[in-house]
Backbone bond lengths (Angstrom), bond angles and torsions (degrees), N, CA, C in turn:
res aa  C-N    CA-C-N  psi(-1)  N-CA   C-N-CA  omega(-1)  CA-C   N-CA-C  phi
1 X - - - 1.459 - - 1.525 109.08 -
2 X 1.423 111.78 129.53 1.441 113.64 170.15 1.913 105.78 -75.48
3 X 0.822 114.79 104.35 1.711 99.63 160.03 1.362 144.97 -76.95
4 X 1.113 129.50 132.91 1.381 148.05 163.61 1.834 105.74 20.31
5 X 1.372 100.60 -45.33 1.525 116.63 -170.78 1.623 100.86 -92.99
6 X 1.262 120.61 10.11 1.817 113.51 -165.46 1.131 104.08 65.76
7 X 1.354 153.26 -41.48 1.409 134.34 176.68 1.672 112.88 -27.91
8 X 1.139 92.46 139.74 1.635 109.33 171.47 1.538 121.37 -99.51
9 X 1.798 124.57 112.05 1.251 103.30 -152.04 1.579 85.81 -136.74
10 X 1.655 120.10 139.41 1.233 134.28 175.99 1.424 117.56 -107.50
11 X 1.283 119.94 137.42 1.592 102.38 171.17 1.495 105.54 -159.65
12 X 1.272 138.43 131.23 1.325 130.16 138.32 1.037 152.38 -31.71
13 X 1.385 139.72 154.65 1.622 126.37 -160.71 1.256 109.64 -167.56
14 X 1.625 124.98 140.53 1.585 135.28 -164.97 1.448 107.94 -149.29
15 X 1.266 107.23 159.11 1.372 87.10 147.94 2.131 95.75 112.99
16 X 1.308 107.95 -160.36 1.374 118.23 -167.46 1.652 96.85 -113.79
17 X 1.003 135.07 132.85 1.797 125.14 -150.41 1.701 69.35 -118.57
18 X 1.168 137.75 -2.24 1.775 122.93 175.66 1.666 113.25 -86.38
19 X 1.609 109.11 -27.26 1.368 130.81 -148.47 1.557 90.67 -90.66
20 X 1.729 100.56 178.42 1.581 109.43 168.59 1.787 140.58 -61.30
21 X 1.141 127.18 108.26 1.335 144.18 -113.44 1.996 81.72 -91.22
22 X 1.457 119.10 123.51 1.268 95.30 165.08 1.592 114.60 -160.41
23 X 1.239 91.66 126.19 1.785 113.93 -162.61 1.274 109.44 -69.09
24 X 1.255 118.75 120.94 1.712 125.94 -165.34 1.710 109.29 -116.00
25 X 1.080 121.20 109.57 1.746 130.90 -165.94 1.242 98.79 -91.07
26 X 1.401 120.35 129.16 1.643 110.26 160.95 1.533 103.78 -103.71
27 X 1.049 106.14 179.54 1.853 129.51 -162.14 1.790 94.10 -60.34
28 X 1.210 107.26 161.75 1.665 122.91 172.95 1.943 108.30 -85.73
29 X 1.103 97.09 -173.40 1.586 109.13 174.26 1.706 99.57 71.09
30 X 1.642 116.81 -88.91 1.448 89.94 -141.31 1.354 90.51 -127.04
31 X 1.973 110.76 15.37 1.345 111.92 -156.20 1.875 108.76 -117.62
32 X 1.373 116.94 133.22 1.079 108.28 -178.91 1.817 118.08 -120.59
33 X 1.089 129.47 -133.07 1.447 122.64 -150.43 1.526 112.53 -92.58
34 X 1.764 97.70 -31.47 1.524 118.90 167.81 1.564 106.06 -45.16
35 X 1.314 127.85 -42.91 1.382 119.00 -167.26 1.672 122.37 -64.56
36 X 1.517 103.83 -16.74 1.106 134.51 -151.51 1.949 122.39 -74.18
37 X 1.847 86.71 -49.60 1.381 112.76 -162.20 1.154 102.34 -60.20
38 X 1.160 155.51 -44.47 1.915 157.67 -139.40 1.570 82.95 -79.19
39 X 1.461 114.97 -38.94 1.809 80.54 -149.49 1.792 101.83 -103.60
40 X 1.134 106.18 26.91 1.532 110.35 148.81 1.458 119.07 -97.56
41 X 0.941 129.33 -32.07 1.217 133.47 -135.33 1.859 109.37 -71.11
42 X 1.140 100.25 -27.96 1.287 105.84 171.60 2.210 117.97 -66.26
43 X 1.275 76.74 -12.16 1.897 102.88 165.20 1.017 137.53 -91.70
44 X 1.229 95.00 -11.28 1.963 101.40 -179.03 0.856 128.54 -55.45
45 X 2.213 123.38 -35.11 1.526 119.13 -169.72 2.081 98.68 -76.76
46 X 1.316 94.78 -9.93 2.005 97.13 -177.42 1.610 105.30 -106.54
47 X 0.918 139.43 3.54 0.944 116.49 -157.47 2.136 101.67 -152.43
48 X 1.644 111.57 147.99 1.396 91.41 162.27 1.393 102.54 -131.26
49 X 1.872 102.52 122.60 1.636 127.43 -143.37 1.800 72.67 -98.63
50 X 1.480 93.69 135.09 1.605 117.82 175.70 1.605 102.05 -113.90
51 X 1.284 129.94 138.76 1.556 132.94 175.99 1.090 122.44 -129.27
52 X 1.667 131.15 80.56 1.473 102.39 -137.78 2.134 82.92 -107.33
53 X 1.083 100.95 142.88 1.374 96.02 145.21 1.699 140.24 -85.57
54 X 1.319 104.14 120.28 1.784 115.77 -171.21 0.927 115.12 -53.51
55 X 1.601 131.56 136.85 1.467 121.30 176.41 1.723 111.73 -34.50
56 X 1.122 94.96 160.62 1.779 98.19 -175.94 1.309 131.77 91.18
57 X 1.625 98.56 -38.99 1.217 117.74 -170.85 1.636 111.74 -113.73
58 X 1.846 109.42 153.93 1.049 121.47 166.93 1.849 124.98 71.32
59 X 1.173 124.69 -76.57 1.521 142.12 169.77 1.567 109.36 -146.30
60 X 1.275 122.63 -10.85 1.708 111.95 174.19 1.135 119.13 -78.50
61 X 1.694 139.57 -168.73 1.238 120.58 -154.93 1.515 87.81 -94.79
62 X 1.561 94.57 170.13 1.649 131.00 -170.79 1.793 95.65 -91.85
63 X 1.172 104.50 150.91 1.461 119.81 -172.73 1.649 99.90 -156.28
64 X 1.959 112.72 122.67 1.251 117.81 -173.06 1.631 98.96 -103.58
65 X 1.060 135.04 22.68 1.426 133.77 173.97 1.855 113.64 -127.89
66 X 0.863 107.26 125.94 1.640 115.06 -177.37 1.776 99.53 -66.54
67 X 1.316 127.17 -19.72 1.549 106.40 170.69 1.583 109.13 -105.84
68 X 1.250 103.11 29.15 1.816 119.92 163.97 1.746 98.66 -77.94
69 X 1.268 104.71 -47.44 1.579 121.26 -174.28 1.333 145.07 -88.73
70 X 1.430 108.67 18.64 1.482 125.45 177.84 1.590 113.06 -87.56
71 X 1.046 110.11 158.94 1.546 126.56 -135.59 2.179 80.21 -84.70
72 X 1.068 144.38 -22.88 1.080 147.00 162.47 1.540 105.89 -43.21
73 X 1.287 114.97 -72.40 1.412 147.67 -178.37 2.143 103.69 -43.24
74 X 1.521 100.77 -55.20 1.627 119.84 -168.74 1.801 77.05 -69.17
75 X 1.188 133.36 -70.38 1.041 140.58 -138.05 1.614 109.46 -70.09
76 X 1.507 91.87 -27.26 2.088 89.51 -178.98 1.473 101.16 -84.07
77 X 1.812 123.97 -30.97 1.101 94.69 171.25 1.703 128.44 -79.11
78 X 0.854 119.50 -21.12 1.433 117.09 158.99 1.277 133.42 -41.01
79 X 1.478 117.44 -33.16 1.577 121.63 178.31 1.351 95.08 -84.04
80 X 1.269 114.68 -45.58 1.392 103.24 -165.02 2.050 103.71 -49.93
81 X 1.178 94.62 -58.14 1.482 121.30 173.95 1.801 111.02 -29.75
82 X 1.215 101.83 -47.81 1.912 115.74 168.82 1.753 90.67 -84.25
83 X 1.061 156.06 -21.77 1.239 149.38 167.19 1.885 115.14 -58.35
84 X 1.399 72.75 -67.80 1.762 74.61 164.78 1.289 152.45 -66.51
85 X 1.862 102.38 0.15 1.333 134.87 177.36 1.367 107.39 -117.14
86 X 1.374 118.11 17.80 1.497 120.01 176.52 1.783 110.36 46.41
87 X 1.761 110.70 43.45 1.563 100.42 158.74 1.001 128.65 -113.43
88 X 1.492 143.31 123.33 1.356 107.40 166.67 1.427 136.04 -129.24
89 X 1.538 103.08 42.95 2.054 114.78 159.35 1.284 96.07 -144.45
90 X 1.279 136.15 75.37 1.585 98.65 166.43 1.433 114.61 -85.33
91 X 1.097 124.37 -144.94 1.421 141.27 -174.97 1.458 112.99 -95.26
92 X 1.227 140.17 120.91 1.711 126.14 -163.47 1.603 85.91 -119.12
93 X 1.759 86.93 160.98 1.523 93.49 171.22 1.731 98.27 151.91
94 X 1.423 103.93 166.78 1.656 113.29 -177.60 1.367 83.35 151.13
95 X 1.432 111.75 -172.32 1.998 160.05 175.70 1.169 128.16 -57.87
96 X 1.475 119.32 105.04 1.504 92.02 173.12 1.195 124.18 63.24
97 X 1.574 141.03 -143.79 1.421 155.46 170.31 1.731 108.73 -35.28
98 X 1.372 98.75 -47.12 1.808 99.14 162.23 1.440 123.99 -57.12
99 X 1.711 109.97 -61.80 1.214 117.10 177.12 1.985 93.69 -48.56
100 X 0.457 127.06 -89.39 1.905 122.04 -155.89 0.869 119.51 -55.38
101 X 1.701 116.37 -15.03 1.809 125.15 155.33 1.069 109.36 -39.45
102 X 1.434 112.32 -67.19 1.563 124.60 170.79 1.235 132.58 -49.89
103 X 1.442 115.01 -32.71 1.741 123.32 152.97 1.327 110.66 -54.49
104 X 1.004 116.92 -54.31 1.480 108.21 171.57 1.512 123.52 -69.20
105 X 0.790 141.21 -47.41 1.263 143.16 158.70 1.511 118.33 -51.77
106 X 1.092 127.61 -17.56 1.783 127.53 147.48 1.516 103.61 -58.37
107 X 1.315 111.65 -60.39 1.525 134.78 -149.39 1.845 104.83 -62.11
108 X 1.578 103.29 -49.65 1.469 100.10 170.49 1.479 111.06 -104.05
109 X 1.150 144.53 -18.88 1.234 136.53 -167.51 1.756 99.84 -123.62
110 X 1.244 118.71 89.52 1.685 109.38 -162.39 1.500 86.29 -70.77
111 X 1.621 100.89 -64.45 1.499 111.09 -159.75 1.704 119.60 -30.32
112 X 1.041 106.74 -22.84 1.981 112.87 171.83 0.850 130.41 -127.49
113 X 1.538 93.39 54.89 1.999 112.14 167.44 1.624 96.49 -140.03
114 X 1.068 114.37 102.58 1.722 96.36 151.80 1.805 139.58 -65.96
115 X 1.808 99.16 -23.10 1.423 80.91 -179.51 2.101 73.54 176.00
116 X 1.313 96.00 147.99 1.715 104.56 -173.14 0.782 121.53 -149.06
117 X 1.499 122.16 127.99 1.753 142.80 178.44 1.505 113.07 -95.62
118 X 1.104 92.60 101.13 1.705 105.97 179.95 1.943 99.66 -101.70
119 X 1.600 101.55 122.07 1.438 109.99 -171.43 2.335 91.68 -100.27
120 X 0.484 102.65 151.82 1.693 99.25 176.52 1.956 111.97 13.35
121 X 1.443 116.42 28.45 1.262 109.80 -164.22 2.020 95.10 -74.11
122 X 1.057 110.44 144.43 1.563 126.90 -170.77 1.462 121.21 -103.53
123 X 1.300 133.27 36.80 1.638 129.02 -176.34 1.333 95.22 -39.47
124 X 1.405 145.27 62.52 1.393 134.95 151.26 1.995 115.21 -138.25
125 X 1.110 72.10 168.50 1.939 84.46 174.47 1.907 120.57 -55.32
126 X 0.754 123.25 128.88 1.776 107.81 -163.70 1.962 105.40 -73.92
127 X 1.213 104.10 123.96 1.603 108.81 -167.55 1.546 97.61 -46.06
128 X 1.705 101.36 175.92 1.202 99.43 -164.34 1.494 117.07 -101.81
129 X 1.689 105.78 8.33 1.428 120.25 158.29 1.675 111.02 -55.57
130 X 1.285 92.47 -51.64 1.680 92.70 -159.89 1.615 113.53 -79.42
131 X 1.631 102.67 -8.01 1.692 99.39 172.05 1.169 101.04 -74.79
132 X 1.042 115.78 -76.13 1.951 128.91 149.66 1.575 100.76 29.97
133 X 1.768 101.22 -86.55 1.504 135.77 179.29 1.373 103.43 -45.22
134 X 1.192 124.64 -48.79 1.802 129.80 169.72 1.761 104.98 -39.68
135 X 1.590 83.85 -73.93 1.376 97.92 -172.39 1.552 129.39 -6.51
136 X 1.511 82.55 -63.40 1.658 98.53 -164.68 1.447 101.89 -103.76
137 X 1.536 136.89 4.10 1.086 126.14 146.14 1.958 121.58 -86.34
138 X 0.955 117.58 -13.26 1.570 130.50 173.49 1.531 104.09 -27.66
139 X 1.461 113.33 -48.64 1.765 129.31 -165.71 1.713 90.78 -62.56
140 X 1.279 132.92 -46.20 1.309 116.91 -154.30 1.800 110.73 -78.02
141 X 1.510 99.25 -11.12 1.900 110.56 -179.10 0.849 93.54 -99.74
142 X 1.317 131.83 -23.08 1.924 121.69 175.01 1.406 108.88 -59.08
143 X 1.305 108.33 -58.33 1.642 135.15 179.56 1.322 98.15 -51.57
144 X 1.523 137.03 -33.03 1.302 110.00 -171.85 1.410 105.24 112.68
145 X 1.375 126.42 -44.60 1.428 154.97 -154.43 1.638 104.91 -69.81
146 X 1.361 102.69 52.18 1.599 92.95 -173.79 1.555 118.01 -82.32
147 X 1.251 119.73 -21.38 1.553 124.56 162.11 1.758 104.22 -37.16
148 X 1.094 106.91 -67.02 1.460 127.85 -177.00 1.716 99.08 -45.07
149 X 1.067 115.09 -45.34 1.743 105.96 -162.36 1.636 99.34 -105.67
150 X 1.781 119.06 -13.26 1.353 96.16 150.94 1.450 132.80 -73.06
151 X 1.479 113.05 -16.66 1.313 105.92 167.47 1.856 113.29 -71.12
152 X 0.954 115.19 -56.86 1.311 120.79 170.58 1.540 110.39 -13.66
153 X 1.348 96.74 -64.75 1.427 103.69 -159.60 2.120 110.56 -78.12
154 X 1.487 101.80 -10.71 1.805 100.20 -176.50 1.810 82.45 -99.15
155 X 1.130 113.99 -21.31 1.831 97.64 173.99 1.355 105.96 -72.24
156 X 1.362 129.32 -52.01 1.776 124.42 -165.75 2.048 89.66 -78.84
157 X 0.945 122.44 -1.38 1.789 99.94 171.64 1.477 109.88 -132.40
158 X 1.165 115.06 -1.93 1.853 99.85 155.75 1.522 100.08 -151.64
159 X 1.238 131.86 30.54 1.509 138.68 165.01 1.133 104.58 56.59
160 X 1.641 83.41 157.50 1.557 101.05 170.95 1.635 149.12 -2.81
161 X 1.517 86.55 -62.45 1.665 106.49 -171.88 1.829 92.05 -71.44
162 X 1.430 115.48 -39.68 1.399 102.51 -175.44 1.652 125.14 -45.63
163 X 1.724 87.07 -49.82 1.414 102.22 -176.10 1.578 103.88 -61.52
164 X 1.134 141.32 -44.03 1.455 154.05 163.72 1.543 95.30 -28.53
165 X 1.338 118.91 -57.03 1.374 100.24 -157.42 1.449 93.98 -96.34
166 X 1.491 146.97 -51.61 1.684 137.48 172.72 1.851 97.84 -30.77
167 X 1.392 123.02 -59.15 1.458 110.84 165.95 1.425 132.60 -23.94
168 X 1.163 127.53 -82.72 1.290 158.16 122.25 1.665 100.91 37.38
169 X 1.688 116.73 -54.49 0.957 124.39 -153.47 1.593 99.03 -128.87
170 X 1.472 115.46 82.38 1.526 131.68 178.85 1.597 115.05 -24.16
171 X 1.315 89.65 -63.90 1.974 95.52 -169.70 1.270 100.72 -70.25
172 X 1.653 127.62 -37.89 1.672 110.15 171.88 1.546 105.22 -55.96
173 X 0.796 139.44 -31.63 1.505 137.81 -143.21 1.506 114.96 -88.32
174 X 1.514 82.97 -37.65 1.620 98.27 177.20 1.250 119.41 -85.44
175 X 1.807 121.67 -34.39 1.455 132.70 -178.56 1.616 82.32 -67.98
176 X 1.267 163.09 -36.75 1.320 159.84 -166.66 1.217 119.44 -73.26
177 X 1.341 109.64 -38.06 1.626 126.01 -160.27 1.437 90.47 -102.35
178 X 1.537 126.23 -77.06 1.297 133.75 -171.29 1.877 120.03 -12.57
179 X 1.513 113.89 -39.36 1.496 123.53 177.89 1.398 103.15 -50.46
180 X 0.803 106.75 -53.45 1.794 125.08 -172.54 1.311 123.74 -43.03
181 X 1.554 103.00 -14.89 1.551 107.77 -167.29 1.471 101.68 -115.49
182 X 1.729 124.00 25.94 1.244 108.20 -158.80 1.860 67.62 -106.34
183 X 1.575 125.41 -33.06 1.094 125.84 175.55 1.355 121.99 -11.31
184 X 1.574 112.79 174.50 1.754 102.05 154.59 1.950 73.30 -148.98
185 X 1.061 99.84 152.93 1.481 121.50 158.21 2.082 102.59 -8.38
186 X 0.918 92.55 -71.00 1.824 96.84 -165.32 1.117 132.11 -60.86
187 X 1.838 94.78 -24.30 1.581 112.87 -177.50 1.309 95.46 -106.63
188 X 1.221 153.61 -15.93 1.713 134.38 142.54 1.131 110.39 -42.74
189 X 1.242 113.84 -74.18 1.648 126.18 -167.39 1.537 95.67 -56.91
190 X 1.221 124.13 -13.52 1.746 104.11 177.43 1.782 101.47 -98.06
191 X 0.971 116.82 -13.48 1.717 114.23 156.84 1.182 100.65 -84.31
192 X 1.353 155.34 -145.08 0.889 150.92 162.42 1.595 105.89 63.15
193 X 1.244 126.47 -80.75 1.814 131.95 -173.80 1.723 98.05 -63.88
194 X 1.545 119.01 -22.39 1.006 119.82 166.63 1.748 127.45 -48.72
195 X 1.106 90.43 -62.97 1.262 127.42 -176.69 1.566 114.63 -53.35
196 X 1.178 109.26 -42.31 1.679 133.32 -167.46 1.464 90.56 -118.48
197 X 1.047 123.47 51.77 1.735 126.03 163.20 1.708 127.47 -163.15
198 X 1.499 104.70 15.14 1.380 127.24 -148.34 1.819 84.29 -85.21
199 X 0.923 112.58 146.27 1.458 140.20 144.49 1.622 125.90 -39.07
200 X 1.119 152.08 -154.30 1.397 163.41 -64.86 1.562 101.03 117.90
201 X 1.403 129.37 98.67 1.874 94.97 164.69 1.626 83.57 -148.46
202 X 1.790 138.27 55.98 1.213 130.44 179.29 1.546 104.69 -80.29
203 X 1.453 110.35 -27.46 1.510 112.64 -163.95 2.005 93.64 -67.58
204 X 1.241 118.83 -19.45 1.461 98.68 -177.72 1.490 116.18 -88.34
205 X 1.795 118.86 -8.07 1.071 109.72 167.33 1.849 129.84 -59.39
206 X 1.743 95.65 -15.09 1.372 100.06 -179.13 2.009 108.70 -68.75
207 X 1.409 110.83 9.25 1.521 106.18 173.81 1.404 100.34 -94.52
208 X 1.233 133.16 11.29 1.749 127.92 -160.09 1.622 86.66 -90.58
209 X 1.082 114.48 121.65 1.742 120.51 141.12 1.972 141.45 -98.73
210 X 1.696 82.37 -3.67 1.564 96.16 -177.44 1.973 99.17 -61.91
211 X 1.256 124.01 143.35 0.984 108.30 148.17 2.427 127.11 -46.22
212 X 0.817 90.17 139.23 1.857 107.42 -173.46 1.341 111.53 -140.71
213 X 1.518 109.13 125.92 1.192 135.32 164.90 1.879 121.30 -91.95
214 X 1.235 102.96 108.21 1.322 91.16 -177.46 1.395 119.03 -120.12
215 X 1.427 112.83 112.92 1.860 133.11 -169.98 1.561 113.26 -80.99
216 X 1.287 108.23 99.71 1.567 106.74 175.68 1.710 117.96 -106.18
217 X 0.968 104.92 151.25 1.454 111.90 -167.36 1.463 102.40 -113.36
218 X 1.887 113.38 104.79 1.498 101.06 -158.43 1.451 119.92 -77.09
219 X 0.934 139.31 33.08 1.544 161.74 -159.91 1.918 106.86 -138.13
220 X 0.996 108.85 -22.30 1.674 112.20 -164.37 1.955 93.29 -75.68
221 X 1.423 113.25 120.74 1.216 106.62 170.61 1.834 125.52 -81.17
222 X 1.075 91.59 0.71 1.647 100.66 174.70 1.926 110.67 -171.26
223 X 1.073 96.87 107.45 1.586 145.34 7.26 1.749 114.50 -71.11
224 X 1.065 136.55 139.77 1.535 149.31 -153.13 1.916 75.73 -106.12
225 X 1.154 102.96 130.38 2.120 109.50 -176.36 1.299 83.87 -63.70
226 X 1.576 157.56 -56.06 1.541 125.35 -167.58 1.674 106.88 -46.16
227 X 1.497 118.02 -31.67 1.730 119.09 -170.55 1.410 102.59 -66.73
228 X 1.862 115.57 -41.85 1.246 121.95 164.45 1.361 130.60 -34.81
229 X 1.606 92.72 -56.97 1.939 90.92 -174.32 1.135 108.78 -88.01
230 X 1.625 127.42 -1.43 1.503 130.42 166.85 1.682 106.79 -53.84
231 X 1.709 104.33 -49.86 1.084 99.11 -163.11 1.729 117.31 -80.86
232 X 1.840 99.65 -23.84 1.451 80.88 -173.45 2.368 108.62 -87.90
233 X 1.685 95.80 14.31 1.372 75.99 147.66 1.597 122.68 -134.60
234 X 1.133 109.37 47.83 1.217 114.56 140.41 1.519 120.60 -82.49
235 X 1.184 124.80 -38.15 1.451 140.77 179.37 2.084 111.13 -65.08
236 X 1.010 80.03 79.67 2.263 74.79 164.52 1.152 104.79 -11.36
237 X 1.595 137.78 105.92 1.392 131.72 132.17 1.685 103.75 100.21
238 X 1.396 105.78 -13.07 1.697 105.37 170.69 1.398 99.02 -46.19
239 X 1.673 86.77 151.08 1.479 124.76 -171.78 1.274 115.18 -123.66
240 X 2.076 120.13 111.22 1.596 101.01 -176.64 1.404 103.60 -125.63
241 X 1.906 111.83 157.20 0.979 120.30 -152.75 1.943 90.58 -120.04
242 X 0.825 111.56 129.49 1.874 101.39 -169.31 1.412 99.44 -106.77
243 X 1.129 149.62 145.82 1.310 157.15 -143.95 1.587 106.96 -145.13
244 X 1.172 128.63 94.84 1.390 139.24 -147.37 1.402 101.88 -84.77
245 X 1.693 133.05 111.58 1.391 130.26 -164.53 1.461 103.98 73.20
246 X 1.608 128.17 14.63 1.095 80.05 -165.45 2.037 100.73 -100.34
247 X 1.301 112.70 -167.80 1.644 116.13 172.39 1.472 118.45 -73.80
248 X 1.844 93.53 -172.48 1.565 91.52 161.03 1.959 111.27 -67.07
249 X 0.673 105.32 -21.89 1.702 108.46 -173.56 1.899 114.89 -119.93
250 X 1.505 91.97 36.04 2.171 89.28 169.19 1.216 104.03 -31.16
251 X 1.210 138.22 -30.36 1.864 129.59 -167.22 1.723 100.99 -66.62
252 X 1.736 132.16 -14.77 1.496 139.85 146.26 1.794 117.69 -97.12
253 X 0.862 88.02 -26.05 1.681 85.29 176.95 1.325 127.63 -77.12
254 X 1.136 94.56 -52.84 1.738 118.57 169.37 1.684 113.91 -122.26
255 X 1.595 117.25 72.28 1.138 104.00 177.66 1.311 135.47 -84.95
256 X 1.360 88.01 -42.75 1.833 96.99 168.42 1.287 118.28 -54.74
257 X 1.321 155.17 -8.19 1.180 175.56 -124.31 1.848 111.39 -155.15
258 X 1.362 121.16 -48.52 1.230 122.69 162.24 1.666 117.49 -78.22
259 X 1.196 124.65 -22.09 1.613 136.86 159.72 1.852 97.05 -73.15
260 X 0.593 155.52 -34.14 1.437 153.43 163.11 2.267 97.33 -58.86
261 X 1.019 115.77 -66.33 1.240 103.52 -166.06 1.362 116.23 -66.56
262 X 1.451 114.78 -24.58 1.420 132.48 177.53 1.618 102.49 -73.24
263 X 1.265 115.72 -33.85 1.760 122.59 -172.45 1.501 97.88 -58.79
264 X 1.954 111.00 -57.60 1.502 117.47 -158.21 1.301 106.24 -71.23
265 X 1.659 121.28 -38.23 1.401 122.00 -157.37 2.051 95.82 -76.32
266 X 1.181 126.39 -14.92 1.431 124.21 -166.01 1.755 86.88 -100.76
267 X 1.527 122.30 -28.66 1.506 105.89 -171.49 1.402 99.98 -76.93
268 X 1.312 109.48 -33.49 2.103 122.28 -172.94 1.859 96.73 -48.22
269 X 1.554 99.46 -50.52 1.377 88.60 -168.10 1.691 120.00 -108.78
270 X 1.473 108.69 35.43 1.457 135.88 141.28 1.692 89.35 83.28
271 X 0.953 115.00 42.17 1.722 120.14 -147.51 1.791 91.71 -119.84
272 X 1.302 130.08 -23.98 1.567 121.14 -173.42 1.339 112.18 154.28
C-alpha cells in the first residue's frame, strides 16, 4: 500500500479477515515480517494476523537518515496503514523493536490499541555492551557485507546453535537474508544507528491503560527480566509471563509455550 503520506508500506496477512484484527511487529535491525508468521498461526481460524513491515524494513520503503526511523515516524505509518484497512483498535504486539512499537503506540495513541503483547519489547537506552557490539560490527555494513553482519547479529541474539540451524535450511536462510539486499549501504546503516541510539522513554509507558501482557525470556540480557518486571509495573495491571531459559526472542525458542500465554491472556480478555 502506498499511503496517504507517499510512504511505501508492505505487510503480510492470515488468518479470518471477519475475526479479531491483530498487528504482529517483528524485531528492528535486520529483521522483517517473514520472521513473524509461525507464532500466530495457531490463531488464524480466530483471529486476522496483520504483519506489517516498518519503514526501513523488509519490502517497505528505504530511508537514508536514522531520524527517518523513530518509532513516532514507524508508528504514523502504521495507523495510517490500519486507516486504510478501515481499523481502529486492534490488538498490538510482536519482538523486541515491535514489542515496544506497540508500547508506544498504547502509550501515545490509547484509542488504537485494544490490548498488547510485548515479547522482550525494551522502552530503554540500548546497554552499553551492545553499542560496544555495534561498534565493532559497523565495518561489515560499511563494507557492504551484510550477509556477514546478518549472521553476526542472529548469533549475538539467539546464539550460535540458532544460527546453525536457520543455516541448515537454505530457502529459510535466504527468504531471511534476501531483504537485506534491497538495502544500499546508507539505508542499513540508517536503521541500524537507529536502533543503537534510542533514548530512555519507560516512564511514558505508565500512560498505558489497555490491558498488556508482558513475555520475558529469563536469560535475554536486554531487556534483562528485572527491565521486564520494571516495565510490566510501570503499566496499570500489566501481566508478565517469564519464559524459563528462554532468549531475547522465546516467541522461537520457546514457542509453543509463548502461544500458550498469548492463547490465555486473549481468552482472559474474551478477545479469541
Amino acid at each position: 500500500m502506498v499511503l496517504s503520506s507517499g510512504v511505501r508500506l508492505h505487510w503480510r496477512e492470515a488468518g479470518d479477515p471477519q475475526r479479531l484484527p491483530v498487528v504482529w511487529i517483528h524485531g528492528g535491525s535486520v529483521e522483517d515480517s517473514s520472521f513473524m508468521v509461525g507464532d500466530l498461526e495457531p490463531f488464524f481460524e480466530r483471529v486476522r494476523a496483520l504483519f506489517p513491515d516498518t519503514r526501513g524494513h523488509g519490502l517497505s520503503q528505504k530511508f537514508e537518515r536514522a531520524e527517518d526511523l523513530t518509532y513516532p515516524k514507524k508508528a504514523g505509518d502504521l495507523l495510517l496503514w490500519l486507516d486504510g484497512l478501515g481499523l481502529a483498535a486492534p490488538v498490538w504486539g510482536g519482538a523486541s523493536m515491535g514489542a515496544a512499537l506497540s508500547l508506544w503506540v498504547a502509550a501515545h495513541h490509547p484509542r488504537r490499541v485494544r490490548a498488547v503483547v510485548s515479547i522482550s519489547g525494551p522502552p530503554f537506552a540500548p546497554v552499553a555492551a551492545d553499542r560496544q557490539w555495534w561498534t565493532a560490527h559497523r565495518p561489515l555494513v560499511v563494507a557492504g557485507r551484510f550477509e556477514d553482519y546478518f549472521d553476526a547479529n542472529v548469533s549475538l541474539r539467539l546464539g550460535e546453535a540458532e544460527l546453525a540451524r536457520l543455516k541448515s535450511r537454505p530457502d529459510r536462510y535466504a527468504a531471511a537474508v534476501n531483504p537485506l539486499k534491497q538495502h544500499t549501504v546508507k539505508s542499513l546503516l540508517a536503521v541500524l544507528e537507529e536502533t543503537y541510539t534510542r533514548e530512555e522513554w519507560i516512564t511514558e509507558c505508565a500512560r498505558i491503560r489497555c490491558p498488556v501482557l508482558v513475555v520475558a525470556g529469563s536469560e535475554d540480557h536486554f531487556p534483562t527480566l528485572d527491565m521486564s518486571r520494571r516495565i510490566a509495573a510501570t503499566i496499570p495491571g500489566a501481566r508478565v509471563h517469564v519464559v524459563a531459559g528462554g532468549s531475547h526472542f522465546p516467541n522461537r525458542s520457546h514457542r509453543a509455550e509463548v502461544q500458550g500465554a498469548i492463547a490465555a491472556f486473549l481468552a482472559e480478555l474474551g478477545l479469541a
